[in-house]
C-alpha positions in Angstrom: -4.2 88.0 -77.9 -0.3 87.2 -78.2 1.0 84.2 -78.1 2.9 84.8 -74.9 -0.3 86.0 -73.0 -2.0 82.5 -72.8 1.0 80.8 -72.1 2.0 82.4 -68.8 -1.5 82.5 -67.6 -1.3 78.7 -68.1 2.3 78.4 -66.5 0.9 80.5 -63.6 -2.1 78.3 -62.8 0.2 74.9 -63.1 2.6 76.6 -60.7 0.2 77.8 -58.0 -1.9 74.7 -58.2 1.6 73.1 -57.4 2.1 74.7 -54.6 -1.1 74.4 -53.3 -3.3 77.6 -53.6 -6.6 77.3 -53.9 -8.4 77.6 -56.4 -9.6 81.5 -56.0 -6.0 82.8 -55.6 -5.2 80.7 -58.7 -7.8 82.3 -60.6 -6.4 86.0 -59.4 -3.6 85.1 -60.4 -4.7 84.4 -63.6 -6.5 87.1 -64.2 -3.7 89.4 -63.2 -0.6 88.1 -64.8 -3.2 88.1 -68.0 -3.3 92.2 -67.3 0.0 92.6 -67.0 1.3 90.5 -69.5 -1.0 92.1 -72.4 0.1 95.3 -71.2 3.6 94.7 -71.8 3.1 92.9 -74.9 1.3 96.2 -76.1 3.7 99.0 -74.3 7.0 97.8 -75.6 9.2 97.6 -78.7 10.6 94.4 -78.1 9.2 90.6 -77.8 11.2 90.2 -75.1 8.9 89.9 -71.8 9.7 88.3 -68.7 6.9 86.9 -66.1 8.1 85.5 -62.4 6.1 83.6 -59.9 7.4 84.1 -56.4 6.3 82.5 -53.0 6.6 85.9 -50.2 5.9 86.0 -46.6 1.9 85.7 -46.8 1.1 85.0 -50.4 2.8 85.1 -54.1 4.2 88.2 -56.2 4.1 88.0 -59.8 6.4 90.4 -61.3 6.3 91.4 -65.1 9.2 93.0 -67.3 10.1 94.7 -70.3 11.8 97.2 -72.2 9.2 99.0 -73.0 10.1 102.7 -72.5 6.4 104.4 -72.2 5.0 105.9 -69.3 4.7 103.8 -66.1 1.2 102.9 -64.9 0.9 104.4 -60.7 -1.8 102.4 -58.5 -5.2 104.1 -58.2 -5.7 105.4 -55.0 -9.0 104.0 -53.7 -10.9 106.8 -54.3 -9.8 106.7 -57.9 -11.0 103.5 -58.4 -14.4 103.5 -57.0 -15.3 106.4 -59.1 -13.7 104.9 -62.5 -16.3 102.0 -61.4 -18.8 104.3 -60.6 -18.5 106.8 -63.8 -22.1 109.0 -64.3 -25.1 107.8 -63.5 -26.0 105.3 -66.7 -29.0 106.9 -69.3 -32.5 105.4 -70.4 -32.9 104.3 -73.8 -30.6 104.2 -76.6 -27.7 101.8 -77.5 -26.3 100.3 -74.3 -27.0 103.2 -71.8 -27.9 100.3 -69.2 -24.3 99.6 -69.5 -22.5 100.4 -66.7 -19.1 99.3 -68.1 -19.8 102.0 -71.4 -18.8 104.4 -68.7 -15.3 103.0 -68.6 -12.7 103.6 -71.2 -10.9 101.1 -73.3 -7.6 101.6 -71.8 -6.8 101.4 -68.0 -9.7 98.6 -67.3 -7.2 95.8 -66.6 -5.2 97.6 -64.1 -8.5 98.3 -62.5 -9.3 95.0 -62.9 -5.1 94.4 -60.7 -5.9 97.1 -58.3 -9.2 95.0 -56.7 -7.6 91.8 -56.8 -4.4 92.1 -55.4 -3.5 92.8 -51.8 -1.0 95.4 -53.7 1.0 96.6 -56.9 3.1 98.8 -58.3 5.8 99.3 -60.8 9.7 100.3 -61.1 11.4 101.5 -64.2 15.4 101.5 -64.8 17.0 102.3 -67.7 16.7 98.4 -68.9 13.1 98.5 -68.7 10.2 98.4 -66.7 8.4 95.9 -63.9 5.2 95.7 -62.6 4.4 93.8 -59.5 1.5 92.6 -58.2 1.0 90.7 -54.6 -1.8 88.3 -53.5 
């Protein structure tokens, strides 16, 4: 894991325990700017990556930017999700079939993982780069 991935997971949890989340919100967030950091870390060019912590109406956004140039990740529609989780019915026998998560595919788990813990998310590209955003 990049150096860079750890670190703003870390500054995340000081800054919502600051301001007085508790403790399951801080953990989201954890989890999510973990996602989205290590997806920008492997999408782009550059080691430039940018992480904000805002307080919104309601709740906190964590935004995440870079220049990475690649294809922007959409949200799953519900339906999407719940049958990525789902996948086919798991095999007897042989190497892990009782593995629900050997249904899954490498790629694409940790904005999975986004979509069910924040209230919402999305992206928005410009020619400088890329943000993703996620709400809780």
């Amino acid at each position: 894991m990049p150096r860079g991935v750890p670190e703003a997971r870390h500054r995340v949890q000081e800054a919502m325990r600051a301001w007085g989340e508790p403790a399951d919100r801080v953990e989201a967030a954890a989890l999510i700017v973990t996602e989205l950091v290590t997806n920008a870390v492997q999408h782009t060019g550059t080691r430039r990556i940018r992480c904000r912590l805002l307080r919104v109406a309601g709740g906190v956004r964590i935004c995440v930017w870079n220049r990475g140039k690649g294809r922007i990740p959409s949200p799953a529609r519900p339906d999407d999700s719940a049958e990525l989780l789902r996948g086919p019915a798991p095999e007897t026998g042989g190497d892990g079939a009782d593995d629900p998560s050997g249904c899954l595919p490498e790629d694409g788990r940790g904005l999975l993982l986004v979509d069910a813990l924040a209230t919402r998310w999305g992206t928005r590209a410009a020619l400088a780069g890329r943000l993703v955003w996620a709400d809780l």
